[in-house]
C-alpha positions as CSV (number, residue, x, y, z in Angstrom):
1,X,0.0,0.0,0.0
2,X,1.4,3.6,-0.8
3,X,1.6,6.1,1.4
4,X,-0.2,9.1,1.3
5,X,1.1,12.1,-0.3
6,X,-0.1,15.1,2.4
7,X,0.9,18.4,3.0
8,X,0.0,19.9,6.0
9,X,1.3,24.0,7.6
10,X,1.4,24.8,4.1
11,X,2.5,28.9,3.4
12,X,4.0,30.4,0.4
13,X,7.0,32.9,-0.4
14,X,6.6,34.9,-3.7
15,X,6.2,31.9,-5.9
16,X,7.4,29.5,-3.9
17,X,5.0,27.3,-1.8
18,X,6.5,25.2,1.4
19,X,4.8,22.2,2.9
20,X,5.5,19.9,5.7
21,X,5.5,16.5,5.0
22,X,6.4,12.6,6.0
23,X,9.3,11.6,3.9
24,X,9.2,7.5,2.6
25,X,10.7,6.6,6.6
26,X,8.2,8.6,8.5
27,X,10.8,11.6,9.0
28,X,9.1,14.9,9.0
29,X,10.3,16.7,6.1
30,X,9.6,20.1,4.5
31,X,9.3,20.6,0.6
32,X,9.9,24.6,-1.1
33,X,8.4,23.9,-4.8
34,X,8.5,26.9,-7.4
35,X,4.9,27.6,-8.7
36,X,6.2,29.5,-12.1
37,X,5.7,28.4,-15.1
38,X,8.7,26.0,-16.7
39,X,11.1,26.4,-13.2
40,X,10.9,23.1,-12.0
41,X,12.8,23.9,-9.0
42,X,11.8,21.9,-6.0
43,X,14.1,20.5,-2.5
44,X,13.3,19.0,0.2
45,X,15.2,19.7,3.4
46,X,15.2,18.5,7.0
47,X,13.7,22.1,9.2
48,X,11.5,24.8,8.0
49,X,13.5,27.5,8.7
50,X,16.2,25.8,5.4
51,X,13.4,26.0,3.4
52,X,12.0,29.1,4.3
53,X,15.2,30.3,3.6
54,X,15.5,28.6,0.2
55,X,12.4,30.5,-0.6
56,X,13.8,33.8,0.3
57,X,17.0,33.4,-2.1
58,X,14.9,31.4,-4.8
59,X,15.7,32.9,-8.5
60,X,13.9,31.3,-11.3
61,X,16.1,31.2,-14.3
62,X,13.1,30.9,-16.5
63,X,12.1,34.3,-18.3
C-alpha cells in the first residue's frame, strides 16, 4: 500500500510554496516547490527555517 502524499502548515513565499510533510521513513520533512511556469525547481530539506530560507533566495532562471 502507498503512502499518502499530504501536505500539511502549508505557506507560500513569492512563488514558492513550502509544505510539511512525511518523507518514505516517516521523517518529518519540509518541501519549497517553485509555482512559475517552466522552473521546475523543488528541494526537500530537513527544518522549516532551510526551506523558508531557500524560498527567500529562490531565482527562477526561467524568463
Amino acid at each position: 500500500m502507498p503512502a499518502r502524499d499530504s501536505f500539511h502548515s502549508v505557506m507560500r513565499i513569492g512563488p514558492v510554496q513550502i509544505g510539511t510533510h512525511r518523507d518514505g521513513t516517516g521523517r518529518t520533512a519540509h518541501a519549497a516547490v517553485c509555482t512559475a511556469d517552466r522552473c521546475g525547481w523543488s528541494a526537500d530539506y530537513s527544518s522549516r527555517t532551510a526551506a523558508q530560507l531557500a524560498a527567500r533566495t529562490h531565482r527562477c532562471t526561467v524568463r
